[in-house]
BATIDREN-533462 format. One record per residue (C-alpha): residue in three letters; z, y, x; residue number from 1. Coordinates in pm, 1 decimal, padded with zeros to 6 digits. Example, Ala and Ser with C-alpha at 12.3 -4.5 7.8 and 13.67 -1.06 7.14 Angstrom:
BEGIN
   resn          z          y          x   resi
    Ala    00780.0   -00450.0    01230.0      1
    Ser    00714.0   -00106.0    01367.0      2
This chain:
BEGIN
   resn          z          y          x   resi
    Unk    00000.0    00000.0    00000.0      1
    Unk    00076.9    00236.8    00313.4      2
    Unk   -00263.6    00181.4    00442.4      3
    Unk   -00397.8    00336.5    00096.8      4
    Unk   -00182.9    00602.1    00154.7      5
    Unk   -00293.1    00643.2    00504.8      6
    Unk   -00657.7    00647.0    00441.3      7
    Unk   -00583.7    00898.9    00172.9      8
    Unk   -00382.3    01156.9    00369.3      9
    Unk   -00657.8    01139.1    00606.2     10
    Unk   -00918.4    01278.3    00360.8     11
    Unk   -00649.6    01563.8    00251.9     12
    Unk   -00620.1    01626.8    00620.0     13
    Unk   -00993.3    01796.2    00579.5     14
    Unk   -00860.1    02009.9    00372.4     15
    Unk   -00863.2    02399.0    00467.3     16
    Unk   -00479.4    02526.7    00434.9     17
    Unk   -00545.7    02742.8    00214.7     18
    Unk   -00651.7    02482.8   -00022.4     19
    Unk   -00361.2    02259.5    00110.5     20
    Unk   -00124.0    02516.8    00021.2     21
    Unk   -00215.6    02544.6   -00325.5     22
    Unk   -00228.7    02154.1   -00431.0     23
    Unk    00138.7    02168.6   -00247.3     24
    Unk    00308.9    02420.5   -00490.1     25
    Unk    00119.3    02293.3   -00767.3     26
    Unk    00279.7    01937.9   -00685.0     27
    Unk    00675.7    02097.8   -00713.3     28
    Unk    00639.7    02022.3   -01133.2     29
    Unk    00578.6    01645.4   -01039.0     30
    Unk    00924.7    01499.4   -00922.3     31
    Unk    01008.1    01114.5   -00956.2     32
    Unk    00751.6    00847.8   -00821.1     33
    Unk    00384.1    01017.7   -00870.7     34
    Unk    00555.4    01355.8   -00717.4     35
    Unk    00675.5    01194.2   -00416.2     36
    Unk    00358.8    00996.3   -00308.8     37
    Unk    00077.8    01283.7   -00424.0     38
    Unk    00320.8    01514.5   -00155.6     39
    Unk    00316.1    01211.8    00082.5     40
    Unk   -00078.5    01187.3    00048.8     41
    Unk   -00137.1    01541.8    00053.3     42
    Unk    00095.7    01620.7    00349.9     43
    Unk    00088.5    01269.5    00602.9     44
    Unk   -00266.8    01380.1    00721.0     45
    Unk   -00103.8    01755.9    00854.2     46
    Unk    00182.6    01707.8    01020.6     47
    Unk    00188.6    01571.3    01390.6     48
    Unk    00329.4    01269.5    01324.9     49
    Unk    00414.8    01113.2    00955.8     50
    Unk    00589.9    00775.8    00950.5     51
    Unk    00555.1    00525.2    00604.0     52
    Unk    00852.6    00537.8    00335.0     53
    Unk    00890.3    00953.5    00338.7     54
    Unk    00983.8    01105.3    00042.2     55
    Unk    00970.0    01472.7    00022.1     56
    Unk    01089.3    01641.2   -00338.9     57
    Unk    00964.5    01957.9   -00509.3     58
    Unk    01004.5    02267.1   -00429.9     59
    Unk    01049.0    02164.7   -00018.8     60
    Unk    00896.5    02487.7    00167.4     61
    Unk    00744.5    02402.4    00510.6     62
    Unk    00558.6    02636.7    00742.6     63
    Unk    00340.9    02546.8    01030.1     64
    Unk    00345.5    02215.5    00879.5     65
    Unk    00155.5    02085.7    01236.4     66
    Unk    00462.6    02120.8    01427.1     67
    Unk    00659.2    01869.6    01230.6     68
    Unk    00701.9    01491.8    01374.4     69
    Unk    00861.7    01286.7    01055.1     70
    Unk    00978.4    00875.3    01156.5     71
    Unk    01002.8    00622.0    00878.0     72
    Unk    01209.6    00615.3    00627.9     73
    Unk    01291.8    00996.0    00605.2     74
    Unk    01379.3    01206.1    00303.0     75
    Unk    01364.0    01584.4    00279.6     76
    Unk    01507.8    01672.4   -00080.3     77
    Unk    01460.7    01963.8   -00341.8     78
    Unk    01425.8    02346.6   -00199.4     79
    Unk    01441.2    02254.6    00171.4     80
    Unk    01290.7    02496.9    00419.8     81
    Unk    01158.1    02398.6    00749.6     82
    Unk    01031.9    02627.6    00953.6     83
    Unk    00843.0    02439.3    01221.9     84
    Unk    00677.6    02746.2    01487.3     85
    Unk    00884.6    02579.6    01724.2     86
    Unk    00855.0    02209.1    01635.3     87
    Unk    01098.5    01970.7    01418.4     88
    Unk    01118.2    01610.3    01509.4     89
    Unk    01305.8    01412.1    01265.2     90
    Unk    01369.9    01032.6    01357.9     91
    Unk    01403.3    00751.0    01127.5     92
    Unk    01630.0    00672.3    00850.1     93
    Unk    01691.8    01031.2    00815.4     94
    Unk    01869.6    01213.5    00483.1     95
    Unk    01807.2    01553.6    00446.1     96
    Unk    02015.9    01652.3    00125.5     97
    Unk    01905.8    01949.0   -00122.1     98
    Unk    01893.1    02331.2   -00044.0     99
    Unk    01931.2    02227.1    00374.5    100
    Unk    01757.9    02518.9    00639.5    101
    Unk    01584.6    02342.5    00983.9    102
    Unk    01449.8    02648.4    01152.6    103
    Unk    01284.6    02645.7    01459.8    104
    Unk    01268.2    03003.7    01527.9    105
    Unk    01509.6    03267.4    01628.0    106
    Unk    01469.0    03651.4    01553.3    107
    Unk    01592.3    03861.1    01903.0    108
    Unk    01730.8    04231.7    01909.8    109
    Unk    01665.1    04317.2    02279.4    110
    Unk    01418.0    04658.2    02192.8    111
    Unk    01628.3    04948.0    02068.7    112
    Unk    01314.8    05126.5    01984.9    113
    Unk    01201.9    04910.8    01730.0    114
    Unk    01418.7    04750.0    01397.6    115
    Unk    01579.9    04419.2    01444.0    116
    Unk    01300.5    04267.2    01216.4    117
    Unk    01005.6    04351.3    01404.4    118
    Unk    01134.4    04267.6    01776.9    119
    Unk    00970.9    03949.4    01879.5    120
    Unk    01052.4    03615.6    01732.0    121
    Unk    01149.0    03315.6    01957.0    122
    Unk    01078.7    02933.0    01924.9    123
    Unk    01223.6    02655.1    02022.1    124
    Unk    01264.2    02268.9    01932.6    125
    Unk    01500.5    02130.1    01668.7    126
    Unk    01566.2    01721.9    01687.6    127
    Unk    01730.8    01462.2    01463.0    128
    Unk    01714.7    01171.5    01629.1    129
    Unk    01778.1    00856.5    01440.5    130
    Unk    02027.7    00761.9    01165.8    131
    Unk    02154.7    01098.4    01050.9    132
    Unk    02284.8    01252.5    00726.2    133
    Unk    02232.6    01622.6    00706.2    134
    Unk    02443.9    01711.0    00363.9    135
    Unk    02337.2    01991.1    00087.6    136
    Unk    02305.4    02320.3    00230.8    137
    Unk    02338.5    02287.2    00577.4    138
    Unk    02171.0    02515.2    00830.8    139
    Unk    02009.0    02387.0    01137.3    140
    Unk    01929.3    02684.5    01377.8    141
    Unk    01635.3    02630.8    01706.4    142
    Unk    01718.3    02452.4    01994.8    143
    Unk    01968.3    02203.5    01834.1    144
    Unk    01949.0    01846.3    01910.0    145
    Unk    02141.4    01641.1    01681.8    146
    Unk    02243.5    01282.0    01818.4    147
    Unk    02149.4    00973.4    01673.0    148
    Unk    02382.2    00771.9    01399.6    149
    Unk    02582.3    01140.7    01293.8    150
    Unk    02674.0    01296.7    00910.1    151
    Unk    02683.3    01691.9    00918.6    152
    Unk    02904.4    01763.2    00569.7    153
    Unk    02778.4    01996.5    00320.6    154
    Unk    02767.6    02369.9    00413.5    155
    Unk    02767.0    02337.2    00832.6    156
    Unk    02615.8    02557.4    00991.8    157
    Unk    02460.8    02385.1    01335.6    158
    Unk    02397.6    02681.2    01611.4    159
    Unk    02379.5    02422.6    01925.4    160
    Unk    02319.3    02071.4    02013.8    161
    Unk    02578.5    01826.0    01908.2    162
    Unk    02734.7    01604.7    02194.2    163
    Unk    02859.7    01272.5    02056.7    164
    Unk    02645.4    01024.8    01822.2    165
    Unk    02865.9    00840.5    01546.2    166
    Unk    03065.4    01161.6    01427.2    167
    Unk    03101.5    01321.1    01107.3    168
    Unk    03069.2    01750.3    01197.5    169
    Unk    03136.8    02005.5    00946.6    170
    Unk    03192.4    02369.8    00955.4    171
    Unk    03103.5    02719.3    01030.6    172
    Unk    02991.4    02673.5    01302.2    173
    Unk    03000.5    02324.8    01327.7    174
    Unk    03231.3    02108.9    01504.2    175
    Unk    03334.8    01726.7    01506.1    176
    Unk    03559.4    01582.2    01250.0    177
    Unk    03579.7    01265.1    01352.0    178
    Unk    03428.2    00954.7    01441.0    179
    Unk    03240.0    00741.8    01187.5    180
């Protein structure tokens, strides 16, 4: 059935964004089964990498949709952002619960002569490695690394790389719990 789904995403992949763009919004009023593989057809053929088993809800917002690397067995839920300027690699057997941030970019504030908004923006990576539950609402900031076999609780905010796999983190900003 992958293989379909493969051959599929690969004739969406000649889409022009533009068109891609539109097909993806118009999918958000299709949740459940048909939702989850049209966005799985539509996307796979985009992104760098796209493993089998991904489920991505409605109303998930991703920009520079190339940049993202997605291992089997993922799920992104409802309203998720990920910005991916920088590039987001998520392993496998990855949760991402509702309303979670993964941005790859980081605004700077070094030129006085201009507004905070309009000095330059810098990228960097953002990995989840394997095994990891990201909780509702949690922010994941550029240049984190997030070891493999963690939870980070509902509401953390992640501003740099976490050191020990098997923990639960929570917070603002985030720090370890406990082990799992």
């Amino acid at each position: 059935m992958w293989k379909i789904f493969t051959i599929l995403a690969r004739i969406t992949s000649l889409f022009p964004f533009f068109l891609f763009h539109f097909f993806w919004r118009c999918l958000d009023i299709f949740d459940g089964k048909f939702g989850a593989v049209a966005r799985y057809i539509l996307i796979a053929g985009k992104l760098k990498k796209c493993g089998t088993n991904v489920y991505i809800g409605p109303f998930v917002s991703i920009e520079s949709v190339s940049n993202l690397s997605l291992g089997n067995n993922v799920s992104i839920h409802h309203q998720c952002t990920l910005i991916c300027l920088g590039g987001i690699k998520i392993g496998d057997n990855v949760a991402i619960a509702h309303a979670s941030s993964l941005i790859s970019t980081n605004h700077t504030w070094n030129d006085n002569n201009l507004p905070i908004k309009y000095n330059p923006v810098v990228c960097d990576s953002l990995e989840i490695h394997d095994d990891v539950w990201i909780g509702c609402g949690v922010r994941i900031l550029a240049g984190v690394k997030i070891p493999k076999r963690c939870v980070v609780a509902a509401g953390a905010v992640v501003t740099k790389s976490l050191s020990d796999s098997g923990a639960l983190y929570g917070g603002v900003p985030v720090k370890k719990i406990r082990d799992i």
